[in-house]
N, C-alpha and C positions, 0 to 999 in steps of 0.2 A: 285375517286376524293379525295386528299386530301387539308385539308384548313389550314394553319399557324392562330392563333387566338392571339394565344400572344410569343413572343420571346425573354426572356433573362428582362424580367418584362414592353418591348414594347407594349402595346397593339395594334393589325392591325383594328380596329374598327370594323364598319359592312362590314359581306363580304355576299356574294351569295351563297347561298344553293338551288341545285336545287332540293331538294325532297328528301326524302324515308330515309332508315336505316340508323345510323350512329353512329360510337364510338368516342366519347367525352374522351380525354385523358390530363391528367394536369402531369406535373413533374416540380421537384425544391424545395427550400424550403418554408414553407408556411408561418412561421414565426408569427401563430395565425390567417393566414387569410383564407376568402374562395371565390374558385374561383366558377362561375356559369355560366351556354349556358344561353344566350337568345335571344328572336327572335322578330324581331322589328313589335308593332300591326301593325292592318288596318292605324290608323292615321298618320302612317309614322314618327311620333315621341315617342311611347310609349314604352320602353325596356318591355318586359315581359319573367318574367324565363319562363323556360321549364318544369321545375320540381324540387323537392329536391331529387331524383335520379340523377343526372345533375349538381349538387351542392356540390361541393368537399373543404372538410378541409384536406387531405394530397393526398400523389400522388397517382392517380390511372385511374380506368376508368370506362365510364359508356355508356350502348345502349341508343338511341332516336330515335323516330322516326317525322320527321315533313316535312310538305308541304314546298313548294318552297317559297323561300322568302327571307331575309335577316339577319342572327344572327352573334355574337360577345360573348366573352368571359367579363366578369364583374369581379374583382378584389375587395372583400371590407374587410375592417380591417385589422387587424398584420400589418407584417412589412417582407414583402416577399421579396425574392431574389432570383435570376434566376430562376422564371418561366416560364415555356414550356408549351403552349397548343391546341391542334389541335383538328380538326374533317376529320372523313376518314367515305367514305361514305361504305357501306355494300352492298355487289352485291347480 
């Protein structure tokens, strides 16, 4: 399974993660900024990162592991342009 997260500096908001391993990958320029996985809490309104493993100032990639549930990619600071960011899950 892969997930589109943000496309061309689109964010796709919360999407559905069904569970287990997963490579978190960011491309584009950052322009000062950092993108971050987060996974939305129990109250169904609280973002919470994943980790600062997960938390990217230029392009690259990082493993996760989490439960099923609902995450999104978080864009804050600089002044970015064509960012790319997905999650592909790990069989």
């Amino acid at each position: 399974m892969t997930l589109n997260l943000i496309t061309n500096n689109e964010n796709a908001g919360w999407r559905n993660w069904n569970g287990g391993r997963g490579t978190f990958s960011v491309t584009g320029a950052f322009g000062g900024a950092a993108v971050t996985l987060q996974y939305l809490g129990p109250d169904g309104a609280t973002a919470l990162d994943v980790g600062s493993e997960v938390t990217l100032g230029s392009p690259g990639l990082a493993n996760f592991e989490l439960g099923a549930g609902r995450i999104c990619a978080d864009v804050t600071g600089g002044t970015p342009g064509g960012l790319y960011a997905r999650v592909s899950q790990i069989p």
